[in-house]
N, C-alpha and C positions, 0 to 999 in steps of 0.2 A: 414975561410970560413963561412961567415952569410950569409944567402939568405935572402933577403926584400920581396919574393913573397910570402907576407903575405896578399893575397885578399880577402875580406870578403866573408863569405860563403852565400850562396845562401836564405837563411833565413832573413840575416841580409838588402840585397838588396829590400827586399819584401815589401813594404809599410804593413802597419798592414789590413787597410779597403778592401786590395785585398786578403788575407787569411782568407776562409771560417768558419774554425772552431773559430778565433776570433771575428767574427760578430756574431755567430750563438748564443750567449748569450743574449749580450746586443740588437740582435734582436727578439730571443721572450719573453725578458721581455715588448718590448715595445710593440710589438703585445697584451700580458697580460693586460697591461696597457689601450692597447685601446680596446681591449674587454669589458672589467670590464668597463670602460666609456658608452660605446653602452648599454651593458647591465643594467646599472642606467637609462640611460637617454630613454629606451623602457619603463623598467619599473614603471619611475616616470608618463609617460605621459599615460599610460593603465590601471593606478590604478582603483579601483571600490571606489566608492566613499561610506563613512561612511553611516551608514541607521540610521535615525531615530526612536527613540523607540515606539513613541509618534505618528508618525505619522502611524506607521506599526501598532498598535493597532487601528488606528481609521477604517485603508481600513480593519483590518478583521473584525471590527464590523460591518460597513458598506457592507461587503459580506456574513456576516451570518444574515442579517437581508433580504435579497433578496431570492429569490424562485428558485424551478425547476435549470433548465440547466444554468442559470445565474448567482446563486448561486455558484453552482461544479464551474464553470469558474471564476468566483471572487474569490472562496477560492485558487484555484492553483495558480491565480497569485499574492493572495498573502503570498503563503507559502515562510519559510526561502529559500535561496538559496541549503543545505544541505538535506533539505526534498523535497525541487522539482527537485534536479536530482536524487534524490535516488528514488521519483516517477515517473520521468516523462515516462515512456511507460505504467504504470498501467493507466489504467481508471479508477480506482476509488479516492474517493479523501481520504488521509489518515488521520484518527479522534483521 
């Protein structure tokens, strides 16, 4: 007495791409994947661009050589970026 109803089990019928928990790997690796791209290719194109040394020394001598209210306004803008937001709501300008 051998029985042949040996039918595959319900696992084995299942294509792999239609089983949730087997996608959910290899699909947020590639969501990772594409994130980490977006987020290169934001960042490359938003950079701030290098400051020159040479040139940032000439606009503050050029604004401490100016007067009055023209002055104050030539030296803020040309303070580092680190000391003009650490000022920017004081009104004075920092020495």
């Amino acid at each position: 007495m051998s029985s042949d109803n040996t039918a595959p089990s319900a696992m084995e019928r299942t294509p792999i791409w239609k089983v949730p928990q087997a996608v959910l790997v290899p699909g947020l690796l590639l969501v990772g994947v594409i994130a980490t791209s977006v987020m290169v290719v934001v960042s490359a194109i938003g950079q701030d661009p290098v400051l020159d040394k040479d040139m940032y020394e000439r606009e503050r001598l050029a604004a401490q050589a100016l007067q009055g209210d023209e002055r104050a306004k030539a030296l803020l803008a040309a303070l580092p970026a680190n000391q003009g937001r650490n000022h920017a709501a004081s009104p004075v300008v920092p020495k």
